[in-house]
PASEFI-296466 format. One record per residue (C-alpha): residue in three letters; x negated, y, z. Coordinates in steps of 0.001 Angstrom, whole numbers, plus 500000, padded with zeros to 6 digits. Last residue first. Layout:
N
ALAXYZ
...
//
This chain:
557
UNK341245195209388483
UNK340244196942391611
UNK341485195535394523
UNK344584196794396948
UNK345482194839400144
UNK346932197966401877
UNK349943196274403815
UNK353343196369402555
UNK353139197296399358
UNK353954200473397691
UNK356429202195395983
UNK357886198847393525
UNK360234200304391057
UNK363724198889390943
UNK365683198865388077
UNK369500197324388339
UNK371648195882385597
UNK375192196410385113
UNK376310199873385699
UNK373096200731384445
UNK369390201660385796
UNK366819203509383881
UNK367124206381386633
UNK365230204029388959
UNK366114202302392321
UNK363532202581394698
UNK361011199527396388
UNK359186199050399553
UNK357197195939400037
UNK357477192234398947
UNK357336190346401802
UNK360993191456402725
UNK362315193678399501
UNK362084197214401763
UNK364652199524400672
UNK364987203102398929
UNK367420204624397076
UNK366502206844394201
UNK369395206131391714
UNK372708204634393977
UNK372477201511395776
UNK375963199444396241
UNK375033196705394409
UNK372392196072396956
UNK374268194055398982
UNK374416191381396598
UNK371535189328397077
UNK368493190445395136
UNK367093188111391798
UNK364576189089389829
UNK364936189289386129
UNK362821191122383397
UNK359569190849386321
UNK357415194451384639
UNK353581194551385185
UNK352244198093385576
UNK349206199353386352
UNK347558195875385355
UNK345248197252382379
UNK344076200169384898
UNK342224203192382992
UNK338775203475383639
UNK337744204548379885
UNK340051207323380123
UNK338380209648382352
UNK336026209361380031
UNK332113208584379926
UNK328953209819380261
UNK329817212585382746
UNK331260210348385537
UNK333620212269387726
UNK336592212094385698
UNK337614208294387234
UNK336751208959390433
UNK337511206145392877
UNK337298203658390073
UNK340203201232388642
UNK342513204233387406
UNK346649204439387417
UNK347130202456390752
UNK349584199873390533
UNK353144199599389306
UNK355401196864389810
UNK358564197052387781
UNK361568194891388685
UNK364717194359386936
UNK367777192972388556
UNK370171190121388532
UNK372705190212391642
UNK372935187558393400
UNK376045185917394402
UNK376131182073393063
UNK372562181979393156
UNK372369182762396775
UNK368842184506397804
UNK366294183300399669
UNK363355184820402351
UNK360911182351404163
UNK360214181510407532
UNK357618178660408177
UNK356521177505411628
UNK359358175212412324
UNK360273173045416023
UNK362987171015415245
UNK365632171105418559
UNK368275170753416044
UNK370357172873418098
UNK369931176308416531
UNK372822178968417494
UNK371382182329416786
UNK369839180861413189
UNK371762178018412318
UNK370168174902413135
UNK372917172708413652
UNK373549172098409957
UNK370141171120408930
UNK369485171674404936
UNK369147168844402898
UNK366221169706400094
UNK366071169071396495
UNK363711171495394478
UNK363892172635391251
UNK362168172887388175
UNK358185172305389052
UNK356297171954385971
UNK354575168925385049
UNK354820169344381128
UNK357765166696380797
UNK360213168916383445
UNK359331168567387438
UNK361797167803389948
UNK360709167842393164
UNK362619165246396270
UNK363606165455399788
UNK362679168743401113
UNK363862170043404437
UNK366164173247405505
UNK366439174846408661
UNK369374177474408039
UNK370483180842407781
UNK369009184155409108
UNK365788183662407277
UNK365333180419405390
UNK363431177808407887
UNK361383175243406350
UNK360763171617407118
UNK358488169204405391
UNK358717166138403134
UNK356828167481400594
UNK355906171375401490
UNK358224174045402749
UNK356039177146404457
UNK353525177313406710
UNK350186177130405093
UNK346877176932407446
UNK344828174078405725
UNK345572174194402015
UNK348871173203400442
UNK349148170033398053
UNK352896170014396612
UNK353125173809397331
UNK356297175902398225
UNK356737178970399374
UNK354609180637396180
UNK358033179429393885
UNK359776182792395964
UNK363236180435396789
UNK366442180947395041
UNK369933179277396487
UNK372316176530395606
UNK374548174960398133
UNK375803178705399393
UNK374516181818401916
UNK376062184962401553
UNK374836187908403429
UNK376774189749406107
UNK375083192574407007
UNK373381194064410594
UNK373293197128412224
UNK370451199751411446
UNK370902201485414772
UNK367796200011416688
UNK366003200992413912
UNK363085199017413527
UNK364447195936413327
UNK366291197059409892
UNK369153196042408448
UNK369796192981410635
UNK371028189546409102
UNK374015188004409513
UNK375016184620407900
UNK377993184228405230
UNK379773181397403637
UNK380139179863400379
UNK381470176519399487
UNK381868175055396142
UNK379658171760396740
UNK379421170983400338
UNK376121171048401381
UNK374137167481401951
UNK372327168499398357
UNK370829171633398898
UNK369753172406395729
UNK366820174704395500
UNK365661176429392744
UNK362340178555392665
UNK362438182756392017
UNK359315184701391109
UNK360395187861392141
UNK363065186477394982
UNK364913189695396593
UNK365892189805400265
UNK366660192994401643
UNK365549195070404476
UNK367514198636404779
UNK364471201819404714
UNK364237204370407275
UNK361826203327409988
UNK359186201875407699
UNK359768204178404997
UNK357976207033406684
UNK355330204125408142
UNK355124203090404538
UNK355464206608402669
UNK352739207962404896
UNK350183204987405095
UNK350431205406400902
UNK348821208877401186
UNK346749207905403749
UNK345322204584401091
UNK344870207629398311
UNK341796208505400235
UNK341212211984400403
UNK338048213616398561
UNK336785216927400082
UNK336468220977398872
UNK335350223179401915
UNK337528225709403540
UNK339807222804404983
UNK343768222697405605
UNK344664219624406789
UNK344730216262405631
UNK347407215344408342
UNK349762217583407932
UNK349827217016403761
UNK350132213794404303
UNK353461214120406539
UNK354995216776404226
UNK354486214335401861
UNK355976211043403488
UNK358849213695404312
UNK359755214259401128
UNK359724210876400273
UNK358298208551398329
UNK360349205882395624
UNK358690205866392833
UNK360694208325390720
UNK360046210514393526
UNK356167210208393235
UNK356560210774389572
UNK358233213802389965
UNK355507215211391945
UNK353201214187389770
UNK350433211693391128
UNK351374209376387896
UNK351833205777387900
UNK356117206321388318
UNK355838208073385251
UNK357634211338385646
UNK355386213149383413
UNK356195210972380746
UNK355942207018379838
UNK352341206982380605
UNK349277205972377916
UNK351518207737375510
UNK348942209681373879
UNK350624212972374865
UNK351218211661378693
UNK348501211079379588
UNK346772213878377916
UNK348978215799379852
UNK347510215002382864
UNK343948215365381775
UNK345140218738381003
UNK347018219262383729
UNK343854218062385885
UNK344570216361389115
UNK343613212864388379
UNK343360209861391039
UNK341886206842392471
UNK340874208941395101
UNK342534212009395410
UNK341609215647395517
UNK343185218197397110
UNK342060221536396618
UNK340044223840399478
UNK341625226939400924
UNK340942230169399348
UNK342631233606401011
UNK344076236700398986
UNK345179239757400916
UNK348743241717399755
UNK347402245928399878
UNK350505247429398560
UNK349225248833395213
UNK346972251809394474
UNK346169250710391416
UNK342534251237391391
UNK342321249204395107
UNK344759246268394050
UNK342934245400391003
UNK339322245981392485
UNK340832243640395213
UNK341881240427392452
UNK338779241211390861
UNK336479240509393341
UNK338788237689394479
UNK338201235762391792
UNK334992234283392692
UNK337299232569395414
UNK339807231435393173
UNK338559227966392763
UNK339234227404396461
UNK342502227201396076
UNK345484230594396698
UNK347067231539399349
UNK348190235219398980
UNK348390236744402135
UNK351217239751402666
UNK353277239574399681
UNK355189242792398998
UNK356453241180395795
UNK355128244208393529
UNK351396243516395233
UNK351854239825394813
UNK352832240314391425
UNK349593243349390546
UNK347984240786391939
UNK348504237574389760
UNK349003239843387013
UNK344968240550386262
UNK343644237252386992
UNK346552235649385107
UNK345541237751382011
UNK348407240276380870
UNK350298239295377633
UNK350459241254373894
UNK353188240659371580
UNK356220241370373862
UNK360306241612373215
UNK359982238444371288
UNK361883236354373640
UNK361439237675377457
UNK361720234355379247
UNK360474231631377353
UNK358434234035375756
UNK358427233902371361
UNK354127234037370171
UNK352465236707368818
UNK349413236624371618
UNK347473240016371828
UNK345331239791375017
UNK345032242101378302
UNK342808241915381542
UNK339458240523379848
UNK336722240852382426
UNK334124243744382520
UNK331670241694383954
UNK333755241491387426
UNK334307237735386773
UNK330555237219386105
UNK329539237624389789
UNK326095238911390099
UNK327683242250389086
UNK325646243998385528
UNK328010244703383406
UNK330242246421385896
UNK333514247632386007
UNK335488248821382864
UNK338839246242382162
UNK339082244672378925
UNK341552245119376615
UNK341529242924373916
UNK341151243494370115
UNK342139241434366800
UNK342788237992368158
UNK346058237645367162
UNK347198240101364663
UNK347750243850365031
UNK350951246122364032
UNK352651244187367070
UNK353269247759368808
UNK352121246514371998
UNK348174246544370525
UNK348906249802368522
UNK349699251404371861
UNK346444250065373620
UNK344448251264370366
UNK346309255025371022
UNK345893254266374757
UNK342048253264373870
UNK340978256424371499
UNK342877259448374498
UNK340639257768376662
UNK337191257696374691
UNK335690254974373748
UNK332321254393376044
UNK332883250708375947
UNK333155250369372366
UNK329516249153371629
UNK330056246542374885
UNK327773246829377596
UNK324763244678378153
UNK325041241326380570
UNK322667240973383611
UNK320821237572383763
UNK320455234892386338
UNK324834234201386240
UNK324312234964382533
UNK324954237508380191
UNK328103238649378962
UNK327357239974375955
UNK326851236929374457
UNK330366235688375170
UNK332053238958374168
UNK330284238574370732
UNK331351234985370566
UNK335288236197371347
UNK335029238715368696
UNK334165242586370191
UNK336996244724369278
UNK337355246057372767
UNK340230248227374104
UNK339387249916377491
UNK340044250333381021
UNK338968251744384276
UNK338891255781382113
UNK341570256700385245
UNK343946257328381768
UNK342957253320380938
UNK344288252523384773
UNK347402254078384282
UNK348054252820381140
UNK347848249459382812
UNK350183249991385720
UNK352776250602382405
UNK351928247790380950
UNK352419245752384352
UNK355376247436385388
UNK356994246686382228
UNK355822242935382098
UNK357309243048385775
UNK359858240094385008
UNK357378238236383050
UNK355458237465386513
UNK358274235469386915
UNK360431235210390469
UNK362915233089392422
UNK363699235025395549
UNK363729233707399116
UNK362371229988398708
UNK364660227590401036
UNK363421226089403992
UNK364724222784406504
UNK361926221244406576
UNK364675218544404973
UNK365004220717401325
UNK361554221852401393
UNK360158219095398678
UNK363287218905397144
UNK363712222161396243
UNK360052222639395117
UNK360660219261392850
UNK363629220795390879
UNK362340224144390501
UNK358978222829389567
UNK360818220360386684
UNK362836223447385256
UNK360207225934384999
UNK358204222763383495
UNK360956222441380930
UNK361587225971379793
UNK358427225891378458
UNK354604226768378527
UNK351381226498376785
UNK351639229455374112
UNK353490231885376289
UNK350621232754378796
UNK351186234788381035
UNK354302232963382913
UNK353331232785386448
UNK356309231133388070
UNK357123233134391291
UNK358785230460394144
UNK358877232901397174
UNK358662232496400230
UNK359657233857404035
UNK358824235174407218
UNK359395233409410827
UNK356308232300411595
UNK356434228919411794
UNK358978228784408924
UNK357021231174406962
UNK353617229316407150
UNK355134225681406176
UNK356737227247403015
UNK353169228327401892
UNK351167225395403500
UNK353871222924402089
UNK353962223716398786
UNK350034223839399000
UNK350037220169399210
UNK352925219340397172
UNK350628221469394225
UNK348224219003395450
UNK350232215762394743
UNK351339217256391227
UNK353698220012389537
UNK354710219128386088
UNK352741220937383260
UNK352172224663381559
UNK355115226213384001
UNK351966228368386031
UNK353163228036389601
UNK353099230469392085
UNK354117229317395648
UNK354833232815397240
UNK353780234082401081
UNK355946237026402891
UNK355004237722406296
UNK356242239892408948
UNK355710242715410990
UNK352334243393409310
UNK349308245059409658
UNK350306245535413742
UNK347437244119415323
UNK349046240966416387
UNK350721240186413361
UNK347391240264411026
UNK345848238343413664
UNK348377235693413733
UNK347900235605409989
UNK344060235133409884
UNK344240232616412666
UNK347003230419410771
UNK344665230693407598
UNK341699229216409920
UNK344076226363410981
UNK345547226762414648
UNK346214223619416342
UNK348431221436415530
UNK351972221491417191
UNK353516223906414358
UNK352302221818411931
UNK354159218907413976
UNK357247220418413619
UNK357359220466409785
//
């Protein structure tokens, strides 16, 4: 995260130094707050990074707080899944969250805040149905009209507020609604609903509560319990705010400041948990951690890094007005992040035999190729090299256009790090197909010693069929064929799904160093792009999911 520091100041970075340099606070204390109703995503990473990012530079901390309200819509899994991908998000920065918090841990506090606020006569139990409440409401042009049981008296509404937590009532019976003002422009402070009655078993607390607190209404009363001192929060929450003060101020609670900075959004992409999960419910994705999805999880599974995030999430910014990023800078990350760190290998996805006829029969040995060219530290590898080898079938062509390089009839060919080779003769089976090649390679052209004096455009990569390790390869594309795929109001997000987001190659073939990869390690297949090794692999077949190309070449479908 050193280059955040470089930037200049962002408007939240202003608002924070100021804070510090008039004394408000000595230090700060920011939270990432996750609801656990879905798999973090590419702008979760986003404000990961802005929360974590603060404390480093300024020398506070963070907490991870899931905001667990609402029982109905979340499990154990997501708490598990944003634990995981926080930690590896901030792992390299290097950053740690301070405490690991739930809004369910301060149910107690919360209830009891409450009755505090129903004794100051701020608070009281409606039995309005949901339509009623609706109606009541107003509009944004039009004032709403006071509920018939606002005026309850408060000795009536902690008796009714009692009964609530007692789990004598059903679902749905009553809600208590915080007393403010019917008639505010903003319809948030129209006496908003701060308390519900949900029977329903707590991944955290069990049974031990039948009625929950409204985000809106926890979400400070956490921040103020957590001593936060600026809670960062998306632009969507700025018509909160209202609320989130008039929470803070009638519960005389340490005074933690919200601030809105504008949402990612992604071209090509879908941010909605809902839309998300839909996804995944109607199997359209194989999970959350679908390498097609902008998930955090997914994103790993893919093959990015941590630091290809971090790295986006510099350079979009931090903004007070919503935008749309191109998905291409997310992908410029992971290559030029990828660029410097990841081995080359050769792997054929569409392999073509070649028989080298002149080459002894039964002989292997080995040429060098460098790791990486652009680490000067990479080193090189020993890569076998024998009579039979795979070519990509697209480096050769019987009748090739004006301009191509590589082996035609009769013509010469250079395999990378080896040998000059040149064809003598196709062999097609009785549909026309191309089989195999025969070629006789050059012996004095060896790559770092080449006599031969021939002069060859073409370099290709190859693998040894006698040493190649068989793989798997899945190539996965861009989830959606439009730049906004939920932004058209006739039709669904669905509708622009991508029939070619993934094509799966049941055997490639990779030479043999990569054996030795573990789950999640990253190379660069030469030509090919930059490829991970997924959790589906074995101890005898690799997986490798393609994490993007090498050069931004992408088309609709």
């Amino acid at each position: 995260m050193a280059e955040l520091v470089e930037k200049s100041l962002n408007f939240i970075e202003e608002i924070i130094e100021h804070d510090l340099e008039i004394g408000k606070h000595k230090t700060i204390i920011t939270r990432f707050p996750p609801e656990p109703n879905g798999y973090l995503h590419i702008g979760h990473a986003k404000s990961i990074c802005l929360n974590f990012g603060l404390a480093l530079k300024y020398g506070g901390k963070t907490n991870l707080r899931f905001d667990d309200t609402n029982p109905t819509k979340e499990d154990i899994e997501y708490v598990d899944s944003i634990r995981e991908d926080v930690k590896w998000l901030i792992e390299e920065m290097p950053m740690e969250w301070s405490e690991e918090r739930y809004a369910s841990d301060y149910f107690q506090t919360i209830y009891d805040l409450t009755v505090k606020l129903i004794q100051k006569g701020l608070a009281y139990v409606d039995h309005s149905t949901a339509e009623q409440m609706a109606v009541s409401k107003g509009t944004p042009t039009q004032a709403g009209t006071n509920s018939p049981y606002r005026d309850r008296s408060v000795e009536e509404n902690l008796a009714l507020f009692e009964q609530m937590k007692s789990g004598s009532l059903p679902d749905g019976t009553c809600v208590l609604r915080a007393k403010i003002d019917m008639a505010s422009p903003n319809m948030h402070m129209r006496d908003p609903v701060i308390y519900r009655i949900k029977h329903a078993h707590h991944h955290q607390t069990g049974d031990d509560w039948c009625i929950y607190p409204m985000y809106d209404y926890a979400h400070p009363i956490s921040d103020a319990i957590e001593n936060i001192t600026h809670s960062i929060c998306t632009l969507e929450f700025e018509v909160h705010r209202p609320l989130y003060d008039w929470t803070i101020k009638n519960l005389e609670l340490f005074p933690s400041r919200q601030i809105e900075f504008a949402r990612l959004n992604l071209t090509y992409t879908i941010m909605s948990k809902r839309k998300l999960l839909q996804l995944v419910t109607e199997g359209v994705v194989n999970g959350w951690d679908d390498p097609r999805m902008p998930t955090i999880s997914g994103l790993r599974r893919r093959g990015y890094t941590p630091a290809a995030l971090r790295e986006f999430a510099n350079r979009i910014g931090i903004a007070k007005r919503d935008n749309i990023i191109d998905v291409g800078l997310l992908e410029f990350c992971v290559r030029e992040d990828l660029n410097k760190k990841a081995q080359r290998v050769m792997a054929v996805l569409n392999p073509l035999k070649v028989v080298l006829t002149n080459y002894t029969e039964g002989v292997t040995e080995t040429v060098e190729i460098e790791n990486n060219p652009e680490d000067p530290n990479g080193g090189k590898r020993l890569v076998p090299f024998g009579r039979e080898i795979w070519i990509e079938r697209e480096d050769f062509m019987e009748n090739p256009p004006k301009g191509y390089h590589r082996l035609t009839p009769d013509g010469y060919f250079r395999l990378k790090g080896a040998y000059i080779i040149k064809h003598v003769e196709t062999i097609k089976n009785t549909e026309g197909g191309i089989e195999e090649l025969r070629c006789e390679y050059i012996p004095t052209s060896k790559s770092g010693q080449d006599q031969s004096g021939i002069k060859v455009k073409g370099v290709g990569h190859w693998v040894n069929v006698a040493t190649a390790a068989t793989a798997e390869c899945r190539i996965y594309d861009r989830l959606f064929t439009v730049e906004a795929p939920d932004g058209d109001k006739e039709k669904s997000f669905m509708d622009y799904l991508n029939p070619n987001s993934l094509t799966v190659l049941d055997t490639i073939y990779v030479e043999p160093s990569v054996k030795d990869l573990a789950v999640n390690d990253r190379v660069q297949f030469l030509r090919h792009g930059y490829f991970a090794v997924d959790k589906d692999s074995t101890d005898t077949k690799l997986v490798f999911n393609r994490t993007v190309t090498l050069k931004d070449s992408w088309k609709p479908a």
